[in-house]
C-alpha positions as a Markdown table, in Angstrom:
| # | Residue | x | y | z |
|---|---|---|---|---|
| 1 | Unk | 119.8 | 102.2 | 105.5 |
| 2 | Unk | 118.4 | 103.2 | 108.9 |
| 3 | Unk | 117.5 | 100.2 | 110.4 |
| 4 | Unk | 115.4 | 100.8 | 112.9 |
| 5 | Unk | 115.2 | 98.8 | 116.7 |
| 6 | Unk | 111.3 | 97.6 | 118.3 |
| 7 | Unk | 109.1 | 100.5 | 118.9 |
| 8 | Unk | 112.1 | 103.0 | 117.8 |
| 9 | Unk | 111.0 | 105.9 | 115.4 |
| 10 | Unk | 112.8 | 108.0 | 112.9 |
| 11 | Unk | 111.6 | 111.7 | 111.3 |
| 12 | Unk | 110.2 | 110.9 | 107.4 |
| 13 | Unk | 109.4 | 114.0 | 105.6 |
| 14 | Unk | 105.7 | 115.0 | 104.3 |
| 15 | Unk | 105.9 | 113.7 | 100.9 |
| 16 | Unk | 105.5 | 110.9 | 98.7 |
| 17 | Unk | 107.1 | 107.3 | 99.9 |
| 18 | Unk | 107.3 | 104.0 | 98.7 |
| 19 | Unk | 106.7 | 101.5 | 101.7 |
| 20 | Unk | 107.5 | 97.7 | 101.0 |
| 21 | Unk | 106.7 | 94.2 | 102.8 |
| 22 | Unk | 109.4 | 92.4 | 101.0 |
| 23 | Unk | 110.5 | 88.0 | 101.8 |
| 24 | Unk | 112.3 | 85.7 | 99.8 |
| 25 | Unk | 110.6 | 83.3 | 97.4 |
| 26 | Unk | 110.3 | 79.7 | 97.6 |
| 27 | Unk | 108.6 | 76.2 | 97.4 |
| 28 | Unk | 105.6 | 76.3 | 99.6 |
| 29 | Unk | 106.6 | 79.9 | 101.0 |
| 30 | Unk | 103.1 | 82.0 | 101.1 |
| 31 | Unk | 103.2 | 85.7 | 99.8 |
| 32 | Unk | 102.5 | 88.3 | 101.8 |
| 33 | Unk | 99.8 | 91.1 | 101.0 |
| 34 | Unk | 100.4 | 94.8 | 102.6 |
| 35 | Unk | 97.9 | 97.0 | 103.4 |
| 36 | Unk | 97.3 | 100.0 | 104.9 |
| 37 | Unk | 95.0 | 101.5 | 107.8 |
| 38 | Unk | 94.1 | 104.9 | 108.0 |
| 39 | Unk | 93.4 | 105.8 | 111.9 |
| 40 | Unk | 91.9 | 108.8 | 113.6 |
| 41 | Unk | 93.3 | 109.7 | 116.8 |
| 42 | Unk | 91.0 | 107.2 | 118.7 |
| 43 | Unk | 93.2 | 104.7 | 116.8 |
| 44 | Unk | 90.2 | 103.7 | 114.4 |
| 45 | Unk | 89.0 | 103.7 | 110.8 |
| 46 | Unk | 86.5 | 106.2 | 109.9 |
| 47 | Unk | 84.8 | 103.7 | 107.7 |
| 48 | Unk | 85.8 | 100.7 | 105.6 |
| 49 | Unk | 87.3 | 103.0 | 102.5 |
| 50 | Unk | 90.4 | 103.7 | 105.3 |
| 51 | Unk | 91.7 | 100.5 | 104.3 |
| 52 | Unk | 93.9 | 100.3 | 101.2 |
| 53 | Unk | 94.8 | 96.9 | 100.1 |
| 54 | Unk | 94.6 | 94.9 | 96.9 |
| 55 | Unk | 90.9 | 94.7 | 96.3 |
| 56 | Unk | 91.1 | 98.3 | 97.4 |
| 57 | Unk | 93.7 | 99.9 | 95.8 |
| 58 | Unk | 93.8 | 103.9 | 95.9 |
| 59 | Unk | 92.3 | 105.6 | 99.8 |
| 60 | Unk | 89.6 | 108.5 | 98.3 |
| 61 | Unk | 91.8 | 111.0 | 99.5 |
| 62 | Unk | 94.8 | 110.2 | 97.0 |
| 63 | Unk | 97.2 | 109.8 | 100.0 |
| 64 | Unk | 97.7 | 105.8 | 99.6 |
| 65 | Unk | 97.6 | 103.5 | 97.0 |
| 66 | Unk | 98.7 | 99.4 | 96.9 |
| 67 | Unk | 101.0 | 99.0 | 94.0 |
| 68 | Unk | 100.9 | 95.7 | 93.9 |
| 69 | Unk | 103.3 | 92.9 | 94.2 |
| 70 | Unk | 106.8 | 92.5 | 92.2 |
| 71 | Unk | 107.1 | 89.8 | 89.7 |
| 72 | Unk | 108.4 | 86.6 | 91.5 |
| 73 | Unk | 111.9 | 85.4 | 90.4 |
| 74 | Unk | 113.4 | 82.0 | 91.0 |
| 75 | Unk | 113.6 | 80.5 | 94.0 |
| 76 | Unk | 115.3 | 82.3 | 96.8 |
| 77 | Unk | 114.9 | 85.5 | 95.2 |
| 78 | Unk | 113.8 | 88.8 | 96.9 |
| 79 | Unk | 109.9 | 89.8 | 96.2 |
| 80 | Unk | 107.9 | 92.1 | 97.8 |
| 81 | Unk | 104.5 | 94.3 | 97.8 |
| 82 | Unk | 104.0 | 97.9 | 97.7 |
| 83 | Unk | 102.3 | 100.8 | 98.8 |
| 84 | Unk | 102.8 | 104.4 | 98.1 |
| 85 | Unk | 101.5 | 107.2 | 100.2 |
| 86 | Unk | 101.6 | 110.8 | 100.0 |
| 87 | Unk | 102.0 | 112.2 | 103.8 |
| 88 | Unk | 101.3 | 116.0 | 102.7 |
| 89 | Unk | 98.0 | 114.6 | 100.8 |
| 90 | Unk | 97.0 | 113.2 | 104.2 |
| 91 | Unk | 94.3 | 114.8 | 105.8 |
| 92 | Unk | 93.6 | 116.5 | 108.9 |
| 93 | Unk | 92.1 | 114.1 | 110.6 |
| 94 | Unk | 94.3 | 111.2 | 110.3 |
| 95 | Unk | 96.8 | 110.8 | 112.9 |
| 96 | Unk | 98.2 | 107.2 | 112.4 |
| 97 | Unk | 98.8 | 105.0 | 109.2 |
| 98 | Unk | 99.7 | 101.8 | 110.3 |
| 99 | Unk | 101.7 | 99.3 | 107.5 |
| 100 | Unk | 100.2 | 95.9 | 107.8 |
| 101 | Unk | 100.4 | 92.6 | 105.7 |
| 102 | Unk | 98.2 | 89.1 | 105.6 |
| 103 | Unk | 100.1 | 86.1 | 104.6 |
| 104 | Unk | 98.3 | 84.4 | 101.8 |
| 105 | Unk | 98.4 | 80.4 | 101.6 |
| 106 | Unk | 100.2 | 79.8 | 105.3 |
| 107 | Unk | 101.3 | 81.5 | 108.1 |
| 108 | Unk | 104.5 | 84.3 | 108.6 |
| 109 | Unk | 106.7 | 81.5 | 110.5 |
| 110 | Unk | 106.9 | 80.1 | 106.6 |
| 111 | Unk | 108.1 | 82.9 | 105.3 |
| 112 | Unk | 111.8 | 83.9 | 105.4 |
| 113 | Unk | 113.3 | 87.1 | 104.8 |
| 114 | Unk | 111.0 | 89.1 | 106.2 |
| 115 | Unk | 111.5 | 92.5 | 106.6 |
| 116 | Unk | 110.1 | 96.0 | 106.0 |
| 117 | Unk | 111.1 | 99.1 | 104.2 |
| 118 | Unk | 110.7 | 102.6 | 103.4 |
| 119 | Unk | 112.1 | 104.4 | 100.9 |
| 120 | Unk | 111.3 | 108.1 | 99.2 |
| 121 | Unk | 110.4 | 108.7 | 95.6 |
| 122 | Unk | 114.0 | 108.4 | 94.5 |
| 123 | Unk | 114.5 | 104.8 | 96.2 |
| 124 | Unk | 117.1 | 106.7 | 99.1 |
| 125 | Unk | 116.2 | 104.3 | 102.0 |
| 126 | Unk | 114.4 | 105.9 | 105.2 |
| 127 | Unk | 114.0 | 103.2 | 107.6 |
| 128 | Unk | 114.2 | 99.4 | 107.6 |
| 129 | Unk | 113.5 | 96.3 | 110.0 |
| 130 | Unk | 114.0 | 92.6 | 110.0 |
| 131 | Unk | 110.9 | 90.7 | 111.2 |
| 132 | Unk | 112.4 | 87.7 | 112.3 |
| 133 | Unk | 110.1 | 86.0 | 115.0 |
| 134 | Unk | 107.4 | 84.7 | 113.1 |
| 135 | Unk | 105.7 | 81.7 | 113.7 |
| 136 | Unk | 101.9 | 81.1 | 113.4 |
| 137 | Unk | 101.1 | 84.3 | 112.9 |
| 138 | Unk | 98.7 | 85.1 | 109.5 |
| 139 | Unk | 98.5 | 88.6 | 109.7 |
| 140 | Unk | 101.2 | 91.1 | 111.0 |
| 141 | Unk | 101.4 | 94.9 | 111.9 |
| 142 | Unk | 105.1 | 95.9 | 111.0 |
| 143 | Unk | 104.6 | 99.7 | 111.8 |
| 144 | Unk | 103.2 | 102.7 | 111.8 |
| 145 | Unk | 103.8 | 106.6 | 110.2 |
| 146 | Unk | 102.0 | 108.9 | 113.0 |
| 147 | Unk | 102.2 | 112.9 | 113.1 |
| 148 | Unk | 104.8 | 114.3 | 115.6 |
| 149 | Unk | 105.6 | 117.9 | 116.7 |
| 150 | Unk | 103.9 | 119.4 | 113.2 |
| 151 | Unk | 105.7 | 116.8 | 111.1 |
| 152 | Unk | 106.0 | 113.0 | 110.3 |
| 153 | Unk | 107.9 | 110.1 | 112.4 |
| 154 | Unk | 107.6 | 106.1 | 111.3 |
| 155 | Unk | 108.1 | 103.4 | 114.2 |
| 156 | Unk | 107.7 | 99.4 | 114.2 |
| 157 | Unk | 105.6 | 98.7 | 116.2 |
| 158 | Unk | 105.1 | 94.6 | 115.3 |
| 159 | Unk | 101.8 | 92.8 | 116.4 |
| 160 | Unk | 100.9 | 89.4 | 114.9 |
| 161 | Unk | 97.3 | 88.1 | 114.2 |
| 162 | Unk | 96.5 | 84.6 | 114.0 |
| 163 | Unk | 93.0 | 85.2 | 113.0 |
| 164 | Unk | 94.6 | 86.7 | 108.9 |
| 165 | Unk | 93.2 | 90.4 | 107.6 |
| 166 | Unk | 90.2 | 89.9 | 108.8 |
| 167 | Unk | 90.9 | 89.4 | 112.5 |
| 168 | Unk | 93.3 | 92.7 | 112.0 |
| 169 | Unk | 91.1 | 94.6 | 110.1 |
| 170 | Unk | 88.1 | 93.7 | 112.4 |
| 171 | Unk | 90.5 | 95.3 | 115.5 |
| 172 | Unk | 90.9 | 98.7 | 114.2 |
| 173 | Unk | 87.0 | 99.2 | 112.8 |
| 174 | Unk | 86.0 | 98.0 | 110.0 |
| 175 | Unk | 83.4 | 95.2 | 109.7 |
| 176 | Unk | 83.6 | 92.2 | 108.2 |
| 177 | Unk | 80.4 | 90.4 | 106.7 |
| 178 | Unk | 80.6 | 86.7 | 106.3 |
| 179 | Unk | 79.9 | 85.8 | 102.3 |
| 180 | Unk | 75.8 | 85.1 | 102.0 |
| 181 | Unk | 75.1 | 81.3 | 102.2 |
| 182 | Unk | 75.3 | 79.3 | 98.7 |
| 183 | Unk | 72.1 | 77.9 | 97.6 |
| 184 | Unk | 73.5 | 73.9 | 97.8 |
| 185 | Unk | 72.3 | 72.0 | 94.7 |
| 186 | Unk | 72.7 | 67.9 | 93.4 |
| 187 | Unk | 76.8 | 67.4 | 94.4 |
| 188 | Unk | 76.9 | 70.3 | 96.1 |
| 189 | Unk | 80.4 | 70.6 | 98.5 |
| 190 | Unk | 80.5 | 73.7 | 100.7 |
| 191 | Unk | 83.5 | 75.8 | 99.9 |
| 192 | Unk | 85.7 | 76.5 | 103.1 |
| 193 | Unk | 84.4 | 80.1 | 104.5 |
| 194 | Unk | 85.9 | 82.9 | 103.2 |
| 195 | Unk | 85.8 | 86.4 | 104.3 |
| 196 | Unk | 84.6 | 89.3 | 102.3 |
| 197 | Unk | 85.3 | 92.7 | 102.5 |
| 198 | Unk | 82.5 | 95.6 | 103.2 |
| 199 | Unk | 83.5 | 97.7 | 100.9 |
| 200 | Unk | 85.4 | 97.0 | 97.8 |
| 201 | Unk | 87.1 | 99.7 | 95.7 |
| 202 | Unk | 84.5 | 99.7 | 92.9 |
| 203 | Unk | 80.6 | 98.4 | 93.2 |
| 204 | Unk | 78.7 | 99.8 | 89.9 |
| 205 | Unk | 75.8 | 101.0 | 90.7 |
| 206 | Unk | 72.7 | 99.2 | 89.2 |
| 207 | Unk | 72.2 | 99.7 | 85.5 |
| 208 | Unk | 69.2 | 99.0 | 83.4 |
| 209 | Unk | 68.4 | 99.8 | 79.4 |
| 210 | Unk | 66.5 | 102.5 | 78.9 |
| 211 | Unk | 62.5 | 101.9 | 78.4 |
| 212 | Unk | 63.5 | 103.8 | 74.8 |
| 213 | Unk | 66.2 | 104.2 | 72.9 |
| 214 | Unk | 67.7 | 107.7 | 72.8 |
| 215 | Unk | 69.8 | 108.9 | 70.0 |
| 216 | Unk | 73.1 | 108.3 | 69.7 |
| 217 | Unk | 75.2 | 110.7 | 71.1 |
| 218 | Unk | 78.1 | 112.7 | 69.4 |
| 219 | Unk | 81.3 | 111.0 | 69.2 |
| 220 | Unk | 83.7 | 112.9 | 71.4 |
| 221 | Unk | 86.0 | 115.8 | 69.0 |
| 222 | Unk | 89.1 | 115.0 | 67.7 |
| 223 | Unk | 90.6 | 117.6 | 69.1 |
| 224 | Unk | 92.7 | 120.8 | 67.3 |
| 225 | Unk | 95.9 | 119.4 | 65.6 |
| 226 | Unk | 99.3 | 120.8 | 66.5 |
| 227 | Unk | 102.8 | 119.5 | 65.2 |
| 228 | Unk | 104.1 | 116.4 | 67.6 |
| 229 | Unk | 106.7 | 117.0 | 70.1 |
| 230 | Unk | 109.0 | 114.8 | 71.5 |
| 231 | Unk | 111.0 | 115.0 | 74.3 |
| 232 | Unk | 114.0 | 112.9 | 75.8 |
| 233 | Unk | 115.5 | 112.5 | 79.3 |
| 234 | Unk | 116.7 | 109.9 | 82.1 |
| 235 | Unk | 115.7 | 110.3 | 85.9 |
| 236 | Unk | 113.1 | 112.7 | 87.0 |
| 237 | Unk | 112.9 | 115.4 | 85.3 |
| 238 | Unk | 110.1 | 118.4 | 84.7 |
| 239 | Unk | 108.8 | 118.6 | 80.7 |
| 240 | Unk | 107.7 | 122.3 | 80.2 |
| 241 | Unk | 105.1 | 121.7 | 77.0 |
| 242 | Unk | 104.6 | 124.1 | 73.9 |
| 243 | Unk | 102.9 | 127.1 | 75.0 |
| 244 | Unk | 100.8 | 127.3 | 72.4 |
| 245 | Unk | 98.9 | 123.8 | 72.8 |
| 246 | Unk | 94.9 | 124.5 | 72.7 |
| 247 | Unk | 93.9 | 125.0 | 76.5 |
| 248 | Unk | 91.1 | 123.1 | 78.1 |
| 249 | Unk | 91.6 | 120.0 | 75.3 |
| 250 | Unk | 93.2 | 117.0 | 75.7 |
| 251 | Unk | 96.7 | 115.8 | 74.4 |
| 252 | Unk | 97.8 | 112.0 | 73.7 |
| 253 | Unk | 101.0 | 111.2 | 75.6 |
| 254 | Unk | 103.2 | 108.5 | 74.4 |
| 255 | Unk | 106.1 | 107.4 | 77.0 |
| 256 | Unk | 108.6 | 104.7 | 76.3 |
| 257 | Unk | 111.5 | 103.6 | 78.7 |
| 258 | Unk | 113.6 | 100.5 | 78.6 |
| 259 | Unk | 115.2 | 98.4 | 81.4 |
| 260 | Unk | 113.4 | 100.9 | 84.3 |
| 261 | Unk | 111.7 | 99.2 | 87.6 |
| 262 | Unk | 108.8 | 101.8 | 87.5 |
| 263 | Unk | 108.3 | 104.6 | 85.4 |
| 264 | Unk | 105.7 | 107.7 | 85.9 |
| 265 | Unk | 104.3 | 110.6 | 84.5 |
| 266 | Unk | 102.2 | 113.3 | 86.6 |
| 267 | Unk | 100.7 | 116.5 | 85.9 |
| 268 | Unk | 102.1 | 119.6 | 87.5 |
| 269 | Unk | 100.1 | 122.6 | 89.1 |
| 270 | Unk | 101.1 | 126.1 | 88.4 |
| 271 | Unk | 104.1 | 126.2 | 90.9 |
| 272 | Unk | 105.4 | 122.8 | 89.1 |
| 273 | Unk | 104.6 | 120.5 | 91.7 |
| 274 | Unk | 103.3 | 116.9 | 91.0 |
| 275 | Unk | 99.7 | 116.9 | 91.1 |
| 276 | Unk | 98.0 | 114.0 | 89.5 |
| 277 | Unk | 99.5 | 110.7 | 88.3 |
| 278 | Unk | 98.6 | 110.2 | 84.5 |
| 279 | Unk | 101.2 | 107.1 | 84.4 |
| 280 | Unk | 102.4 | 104.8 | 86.8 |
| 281 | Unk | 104.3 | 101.7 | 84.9 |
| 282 | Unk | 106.2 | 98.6 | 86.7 |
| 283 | Unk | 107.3 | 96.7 | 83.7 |
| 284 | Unk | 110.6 | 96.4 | 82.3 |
| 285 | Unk | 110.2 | 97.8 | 79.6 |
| 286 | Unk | 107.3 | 100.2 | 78.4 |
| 287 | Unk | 105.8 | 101.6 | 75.4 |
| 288 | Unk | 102.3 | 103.4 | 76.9 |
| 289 | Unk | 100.1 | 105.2 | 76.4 |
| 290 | Unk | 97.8 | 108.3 | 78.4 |
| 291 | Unk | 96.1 | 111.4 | 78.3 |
| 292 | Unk | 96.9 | 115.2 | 79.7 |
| 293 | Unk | 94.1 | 117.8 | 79.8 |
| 294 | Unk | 95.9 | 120.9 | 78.9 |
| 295 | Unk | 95.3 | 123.8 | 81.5 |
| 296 | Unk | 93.5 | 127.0 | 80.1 |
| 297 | Unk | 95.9 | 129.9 | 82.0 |
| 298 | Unk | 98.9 | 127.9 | 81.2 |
| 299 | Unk | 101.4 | 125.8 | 79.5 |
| 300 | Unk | 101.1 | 121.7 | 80.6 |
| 301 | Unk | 103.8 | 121.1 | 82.6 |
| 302 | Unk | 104.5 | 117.4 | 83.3 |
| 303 | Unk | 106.8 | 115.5 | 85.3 |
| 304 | Unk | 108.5 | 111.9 | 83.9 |
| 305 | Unk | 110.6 | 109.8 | 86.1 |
| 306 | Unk | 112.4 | 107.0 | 85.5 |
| 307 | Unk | 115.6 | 105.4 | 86.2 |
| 308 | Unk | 116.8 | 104.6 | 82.7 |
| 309 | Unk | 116.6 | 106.7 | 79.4 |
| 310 | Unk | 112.7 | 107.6 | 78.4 |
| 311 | Unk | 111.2 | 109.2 | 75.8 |
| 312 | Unk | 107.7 | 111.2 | 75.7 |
| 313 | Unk | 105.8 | 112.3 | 73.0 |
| 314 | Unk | 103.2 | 114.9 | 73.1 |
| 315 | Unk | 100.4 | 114.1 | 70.1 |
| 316 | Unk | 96.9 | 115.5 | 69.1 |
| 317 | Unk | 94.5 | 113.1 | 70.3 |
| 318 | Unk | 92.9 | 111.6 | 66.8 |
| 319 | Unk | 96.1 | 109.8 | 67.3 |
| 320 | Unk | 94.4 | 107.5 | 70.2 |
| 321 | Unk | 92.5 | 104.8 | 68.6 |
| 322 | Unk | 88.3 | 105.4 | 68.3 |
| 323 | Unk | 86.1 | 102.2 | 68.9 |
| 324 | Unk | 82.4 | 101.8 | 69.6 |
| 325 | Unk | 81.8 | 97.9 | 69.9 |
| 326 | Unk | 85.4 | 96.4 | 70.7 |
| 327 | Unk | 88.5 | 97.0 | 71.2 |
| 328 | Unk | 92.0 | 95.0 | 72.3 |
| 329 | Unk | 95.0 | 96.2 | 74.1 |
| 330 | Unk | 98.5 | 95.5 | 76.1 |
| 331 | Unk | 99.5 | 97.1 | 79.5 |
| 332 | Unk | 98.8 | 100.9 | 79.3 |
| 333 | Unk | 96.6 | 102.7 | 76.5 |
| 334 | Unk | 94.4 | 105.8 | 76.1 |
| 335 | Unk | 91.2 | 104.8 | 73.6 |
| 336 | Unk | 88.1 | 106.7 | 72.6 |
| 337 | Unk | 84.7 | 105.3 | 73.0 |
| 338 | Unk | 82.4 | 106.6 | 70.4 |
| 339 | Unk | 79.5 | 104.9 | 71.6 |
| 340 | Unk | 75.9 | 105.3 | 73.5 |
| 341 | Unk | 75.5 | 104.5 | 76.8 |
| 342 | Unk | 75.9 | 100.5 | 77.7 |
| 343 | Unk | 78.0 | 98.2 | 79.6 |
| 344 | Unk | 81.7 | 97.8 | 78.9 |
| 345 | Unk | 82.5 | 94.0 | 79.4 |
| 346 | Unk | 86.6 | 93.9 | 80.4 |
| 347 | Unk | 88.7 | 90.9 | 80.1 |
| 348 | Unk | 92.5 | 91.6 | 81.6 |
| 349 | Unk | 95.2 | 88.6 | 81.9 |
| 350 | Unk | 98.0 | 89.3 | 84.0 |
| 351 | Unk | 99.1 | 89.7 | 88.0 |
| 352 | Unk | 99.3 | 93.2 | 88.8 |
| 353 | Unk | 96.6 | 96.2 | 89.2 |
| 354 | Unk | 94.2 | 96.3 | 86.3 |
| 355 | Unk | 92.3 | 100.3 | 86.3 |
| 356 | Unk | 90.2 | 101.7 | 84.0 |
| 357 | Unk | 89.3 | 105.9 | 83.9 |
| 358 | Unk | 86.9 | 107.3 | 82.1 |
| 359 | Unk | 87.7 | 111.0 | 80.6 |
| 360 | Unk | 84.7 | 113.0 | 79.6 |
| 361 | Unk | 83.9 | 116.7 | 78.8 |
| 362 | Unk | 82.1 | 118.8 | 81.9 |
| 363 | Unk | 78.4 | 118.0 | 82.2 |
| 364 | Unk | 78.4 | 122.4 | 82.7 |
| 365 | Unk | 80.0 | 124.3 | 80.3 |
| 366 | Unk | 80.8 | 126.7 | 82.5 |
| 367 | Unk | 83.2 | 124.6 | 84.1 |
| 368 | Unk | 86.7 | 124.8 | 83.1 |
| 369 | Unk | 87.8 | 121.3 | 84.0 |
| 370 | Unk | 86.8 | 117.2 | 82.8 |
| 371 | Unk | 84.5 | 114.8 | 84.0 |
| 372 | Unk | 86.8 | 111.9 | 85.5 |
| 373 | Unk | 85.2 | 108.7 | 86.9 |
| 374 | Unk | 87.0 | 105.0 | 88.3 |
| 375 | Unk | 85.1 | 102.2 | 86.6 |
| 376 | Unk | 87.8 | 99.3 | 87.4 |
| 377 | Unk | 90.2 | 98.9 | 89.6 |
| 378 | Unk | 91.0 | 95.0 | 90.0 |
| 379 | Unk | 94.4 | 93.1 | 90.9 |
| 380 | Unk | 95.3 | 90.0 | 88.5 |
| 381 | Unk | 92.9 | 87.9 | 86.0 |
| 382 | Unk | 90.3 | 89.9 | 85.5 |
| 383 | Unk | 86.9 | 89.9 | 84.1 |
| 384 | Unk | 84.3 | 92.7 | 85.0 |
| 385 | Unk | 82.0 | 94.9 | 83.8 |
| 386 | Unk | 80.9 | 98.7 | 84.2 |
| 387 | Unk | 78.4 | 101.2 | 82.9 |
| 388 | Unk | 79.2 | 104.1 | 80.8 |
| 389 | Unk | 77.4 | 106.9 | 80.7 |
| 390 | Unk | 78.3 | 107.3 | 76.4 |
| 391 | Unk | 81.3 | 109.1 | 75.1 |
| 392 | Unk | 84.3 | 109.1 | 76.5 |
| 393 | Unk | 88.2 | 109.0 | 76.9 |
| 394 | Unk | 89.1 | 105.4 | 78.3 |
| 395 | Unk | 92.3 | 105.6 | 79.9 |
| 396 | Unk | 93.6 | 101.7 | 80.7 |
| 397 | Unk | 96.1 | 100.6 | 82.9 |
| 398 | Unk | 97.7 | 97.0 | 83.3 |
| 399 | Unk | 100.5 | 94.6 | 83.2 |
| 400 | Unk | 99.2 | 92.2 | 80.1 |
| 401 | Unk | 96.9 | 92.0 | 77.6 |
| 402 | Unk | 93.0 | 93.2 | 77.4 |
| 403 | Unk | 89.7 | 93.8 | 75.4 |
| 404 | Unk | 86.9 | 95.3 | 76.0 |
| 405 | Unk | 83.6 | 94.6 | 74.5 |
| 406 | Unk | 80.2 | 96.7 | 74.8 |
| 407 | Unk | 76.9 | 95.4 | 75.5 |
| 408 | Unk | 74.0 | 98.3 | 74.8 |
């Protein structure tokens, strides 16, 4: 692995990279919680959505996500917490994207192992550096990937914080509003102050009933039928679909892979180059489920990786299951909601990221493409709630179990 000295940088190339924050486990050893800072070239945020972290998990742009954290093991064993970042999907006006990481529940000196990583989509290492002076530092700045000479370069660049994300965050840009006052009541203790972030991933905007009640809308077609293909593979390979699946509708993907650390699916443009992610699994083993809008000029082309054996099958979608009141799940599922308009209550129990997308047909039927809207995106024990606008495609995404109930 290049392991990189101080303030040293080495070329990275202008595609997608997985960037880790990784420490060994133990007894009273806080985790650490990376983020990411998308800088102009005055060395600033342009607002609060250019940082990515884990109550803001995906940058609007579709350059960054946080993955989340790996499951821990026993003590002494290696953990860590992701990002992934796209450099070619960066845009113009970024010129730095500093790699940072707050310690939750102590400070860095606690924490030993410490290092950071980067590695490309295949896990071939790029660059790597021990952090090993530490002390009473809460929040750290291990590097940085900046533009150079047309191209890409990452450096380490380490600055600690004792102030946590907020003190870090708050240097770079963004703001950082103090929680509003509780109202105290009989018993009342005040909770030590905790900072909250501007602007989290998802706020839903305000919903109220309607003053009548409008017809129910029509459930959502099932689609044209076609035989079921399946298709096998290990690795990353591209999955050229039947050419005669019905353009501009949607098919049901089923992927299952065994013993993999991550497995993905994305959707391919007309060249064959990754273009969306439709999948993006970290169990051990997966049996999930997504959906693919098949293009109107050509075949679906889709791209599976993982690294152990996988299998994907290609369905018509009235095989996804229909609900209008409630509906339970595990990890990663495609549904249909049948329903009006109302306010999908979500319960999730697990660690990781916890994402909900809503398919739906083009409000203009002159346009060739699907309606696609964020309502979650959470890290961990969940329970929220978002509005739907009626029918739709609910494509679900987390490491346990989940139901979701409507309220109308």
């Amino acid at each position: 692995m290049n392991r990189i000295p101080e303030g040293d940088g080495v070329p990275v190339p202008a595609q997608a990279l997985h960037v880790a924050v990784g420490w060994l486990t133990g007894h009273g050893v806080p985790d650490a919680d990376v983020s990411a800072l998308l800088l102009d070239a005055g060395g600033r945020v342009r607002g609060d959505a250019d940082l990515v972290f884990y109550n803001h998990a995906e940058h609007p742009s579709g350059a960054v996500r946080h993955l989340g954290r790996s499951a821990p093991g026993a003590p002494g064993s290696p953990a860590a917490d992701w990002l992934w970042l796209d450099l070619a999907r960066v845009e113009p006006d970024v010129g730095r994207i500093v790699v940072a990481a707050s310690a939750d529940g102590g400070a860095f000196g606690r924490v030993p192992g410490l290092d950071v990583r980067v590695t490309d989509a295949t896990g071939t290492p790029v660059a790597y550096r021990v952090i090993g002076d530490a002390t009473t530092e809460t929040a750290f700045v291990f590097g940085e990937f900046h533009r150079w000479g047309g191209g890409w370069r990452f450096r380490t660049a380490v600055r600690g914080y004792g102030s946590g994300l907020a003190g870090l965050a708050t240097d770079f840009g963004i703001v950082v509003e103090p929680p509003p006052p509780p109202i105290p009541g009989p018993g009342y203790v005040p909770p030590a102050p905790v900072p909250v972030y501007a602007a989290p991933m998802y706020e839903p905007p305000p919903y109220a009933p309607p003053a009548t009640v409008p017809a129910a809308p029509a459930p959502l077609p099932r689609g044209v039928d076609f035989p079921p293909a399946v298709y096998q593979g290990r690795g990353k390979e591209t999955v050229h679909c039947d050419p005669h699946l019905p353009g501009g509708g949607w098919v049901l993907l089923e992927v299952e892979s065994y013993h993999s650390l991550l497995t993905t699916v994305e959707s391919c443009d007309a060249y064959g180059r990754a273009e969306d992610f439709l999948l993006m699994a970290y169990e051990d083993d997966v049996r999930a489920r997504t959906v693919a809008l098949v293009p109107r000029s050509r075949p679906l082309t889709l791209r599976v990786d993982a690294d152990a054996p996988w299998t994907l099958r290609v369905l018509p979608l009235s095989h996804a299951r229909r609900f209008d009141s409630h509906v339970e799940g595990l990890a990663h599922d495609l549904v249909v909601y049948d329903g009006p308009p109302g306010v999908l209550d979500f319960l999730h129990h697990g660690e990781g990221h916890f994402s909900v997308h809503r398919h739906a047909p083009p409000e203009d039927p002159l346009h060739d493409d699907e309606e696609r809207t964020q309502l979650v995106s959470e890290i961990g024990e969940v329970r929220v709630s978002a509005p739907v606008a009626g029918p739709g495609l609910l494509r679900i995404s987390g490491d346990g179990p989940w139901k979701c109930a409507v309220r109308r």
